[in-house]
N, C-alpha and C positions, 0 to 999 in steps of 0.2 A: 443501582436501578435494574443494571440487565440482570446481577443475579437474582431479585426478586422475582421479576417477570417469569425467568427462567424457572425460578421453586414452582412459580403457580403453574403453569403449564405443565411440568412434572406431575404435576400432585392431579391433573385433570387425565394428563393422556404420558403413558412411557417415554421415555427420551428414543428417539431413533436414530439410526445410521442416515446420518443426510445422503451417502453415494450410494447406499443399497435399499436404504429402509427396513434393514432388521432391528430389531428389540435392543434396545443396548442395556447392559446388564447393570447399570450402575450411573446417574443422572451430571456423572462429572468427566465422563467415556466423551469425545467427540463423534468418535469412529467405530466403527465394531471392531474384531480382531483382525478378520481376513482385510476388510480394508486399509486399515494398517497397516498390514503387510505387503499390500500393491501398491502404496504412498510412494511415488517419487520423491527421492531423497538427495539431498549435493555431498558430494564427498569431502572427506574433511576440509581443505583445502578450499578458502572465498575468497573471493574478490572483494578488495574495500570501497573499491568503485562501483562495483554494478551490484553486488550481492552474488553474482552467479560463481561457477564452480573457476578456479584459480589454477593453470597447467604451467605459469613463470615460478620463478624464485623470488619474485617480489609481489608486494603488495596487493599489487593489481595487475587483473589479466591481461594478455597480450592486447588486444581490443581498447580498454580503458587507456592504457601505456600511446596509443597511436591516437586518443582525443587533442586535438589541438588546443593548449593552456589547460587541459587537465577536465574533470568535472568540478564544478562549484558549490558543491556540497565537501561539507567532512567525511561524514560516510555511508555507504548505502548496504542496508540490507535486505534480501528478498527472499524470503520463507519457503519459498519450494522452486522447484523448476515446473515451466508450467508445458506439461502433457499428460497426456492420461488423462486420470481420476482427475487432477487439480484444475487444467484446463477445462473440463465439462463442470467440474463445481463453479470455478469462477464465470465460466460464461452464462451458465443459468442463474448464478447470483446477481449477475449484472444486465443483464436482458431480458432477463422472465421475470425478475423479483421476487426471487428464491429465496424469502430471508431465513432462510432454517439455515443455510451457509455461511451467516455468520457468525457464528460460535467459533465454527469450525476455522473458518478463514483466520479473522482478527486475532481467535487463541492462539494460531501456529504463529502470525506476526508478532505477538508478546512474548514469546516461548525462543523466538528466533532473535529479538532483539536483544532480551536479555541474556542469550548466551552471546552472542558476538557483538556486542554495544556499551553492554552494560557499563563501562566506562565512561561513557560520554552523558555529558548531564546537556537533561533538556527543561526547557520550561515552559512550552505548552507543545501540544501537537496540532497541527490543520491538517490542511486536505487542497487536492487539485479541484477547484470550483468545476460546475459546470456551465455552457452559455444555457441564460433564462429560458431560449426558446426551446434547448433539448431539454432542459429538467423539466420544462412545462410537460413535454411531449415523451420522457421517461416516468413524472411523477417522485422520483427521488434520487440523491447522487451516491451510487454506490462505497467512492470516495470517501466519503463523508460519513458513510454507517461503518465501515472500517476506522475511520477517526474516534470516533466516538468511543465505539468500544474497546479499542485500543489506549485510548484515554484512560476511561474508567480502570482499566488492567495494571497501566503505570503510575495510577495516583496522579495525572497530568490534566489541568483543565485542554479543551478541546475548544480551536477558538476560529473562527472564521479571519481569514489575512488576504483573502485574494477574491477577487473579480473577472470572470471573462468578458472582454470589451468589444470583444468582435467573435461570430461566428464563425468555427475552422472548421475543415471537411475531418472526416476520420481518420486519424493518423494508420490505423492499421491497413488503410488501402494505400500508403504511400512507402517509395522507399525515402534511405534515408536524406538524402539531401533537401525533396521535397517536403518530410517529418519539420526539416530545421525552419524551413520559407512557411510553413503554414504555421505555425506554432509563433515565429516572432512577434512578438509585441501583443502577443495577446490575451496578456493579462497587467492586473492595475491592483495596486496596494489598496484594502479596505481598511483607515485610520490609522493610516502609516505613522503618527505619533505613539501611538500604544506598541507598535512593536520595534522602537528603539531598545537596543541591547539584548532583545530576547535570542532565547538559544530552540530553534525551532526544529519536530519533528513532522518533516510532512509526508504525507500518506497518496498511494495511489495503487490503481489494483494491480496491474502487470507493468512491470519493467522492460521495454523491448530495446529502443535504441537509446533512450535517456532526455529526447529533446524536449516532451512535454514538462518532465519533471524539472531538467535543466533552464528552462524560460523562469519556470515559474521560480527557483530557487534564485537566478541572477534578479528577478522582480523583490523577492522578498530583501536580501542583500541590498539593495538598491532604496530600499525602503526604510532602513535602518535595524532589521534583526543582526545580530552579532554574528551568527551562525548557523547552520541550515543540513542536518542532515535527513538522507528518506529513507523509507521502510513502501516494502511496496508486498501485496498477496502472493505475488510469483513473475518469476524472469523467466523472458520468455527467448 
């Protein structure tokens, strides 16, 4: 369906540079060239905890290695580091509802998972819900338009599994210990029958401390999915 949408839209107006708005030469381009080449990028070397850039001999970064009991997913990846260019893409994709950003976005999340995941089978992908009275008050969960089309990209249905039960403040004003108190218990299984045994990819735009995604991954666990790894826009 996106790439349809996508042909017709082509075929009325040129594909653009969503970070500059130049002409892009060819309607399968996300970026021009020069943006491309100012793309913050991780160096080879990740983390299977966070996604972010990996400076141990083991698995996971120094940070991840000092989590108490570990993270509760399999494994996480996160498609860019998020400054620059990426950080003003994702913040206008999520605030202003900028959806020309998500080709952009959710491409580099399929493009990033199946180089460093592609082992791991999933069977459907969701998303970090949001509470009813911010989507009221946002009009859409940007979570969720990255689910989607990220879906679509892995041959994966895209399925709703979570609920916010209570209103929490913004995690990005809090540090972290406060992140962990405002987040607990604040999500709830949507027909926790259907996701016995599933092996799930869940979706959320930036990775910072891991508490949001971590609640909702011990919820989903807890609900009966087998398994639970995330893919996130950018680590922040």
């Amino acid at each position: 369906m996106w790439n349809i949408l996508r042909s017709i839209s082509d075929f009325v107006t040129p594909p653009l540079c969503p970070l500059c708005g130049k002409e892009l030469t060819t309607a399968k381009e996300r970026l021009c060239v020069d943006c491309e080449k100012e793309l913050p990028l991780w160096p080879e070397r990740r983390c299977k905890g966070c996604g972010g850039a990996n400076d141990s001999y083991l698995d996971l970064c120094r940070n991840c290695q000092q989590i108490p009991g570990g993270r509760p997913w399999r494994i996480a990846v996160s498609a860019m580091p998020y400054y620059g260019s990426v950080r003003e893409a994702v913040h206008r994709f999520k605030y202003r509802e900028k959806a020309y950003f998500l080709p952009f976005l959710a491409g580099r999340m399929a493009d990033e998972w199946l180089k460093m995941a592609s082992e791991v089978e999933v069977d459907a992908v969701t998303y970090i819900p949001l509470h009813w009275r911010r989507y009221l008050q946002r009009g859409y969960n940007q979570s969720e338009m990255l689910a989607k089309y990220l879906a679509s990209r892995l041959g994966r249905p895209c399925i709703r599994t979570l609920r916010r039960v209570r209103k929490t403040s913004q995690q990005a004003t809090l540090d972290q210990t406060a992140r962990m108190a405002n987040i607990r218990k604040a999500f709830a299984p949507v027909g926790s029958e259907k996701l016995s045994g599933l092996r799930l990819l869940l979706v959320d735009d930036v990775f910072t401390t891991g508490a949001t995604l971590g609640e909702a991954t011990k919820t989903l666990l807890k609900a009966g999915a087998s398994e639970v790894s995330v893919i996130t826009a950018a680590r922040d």
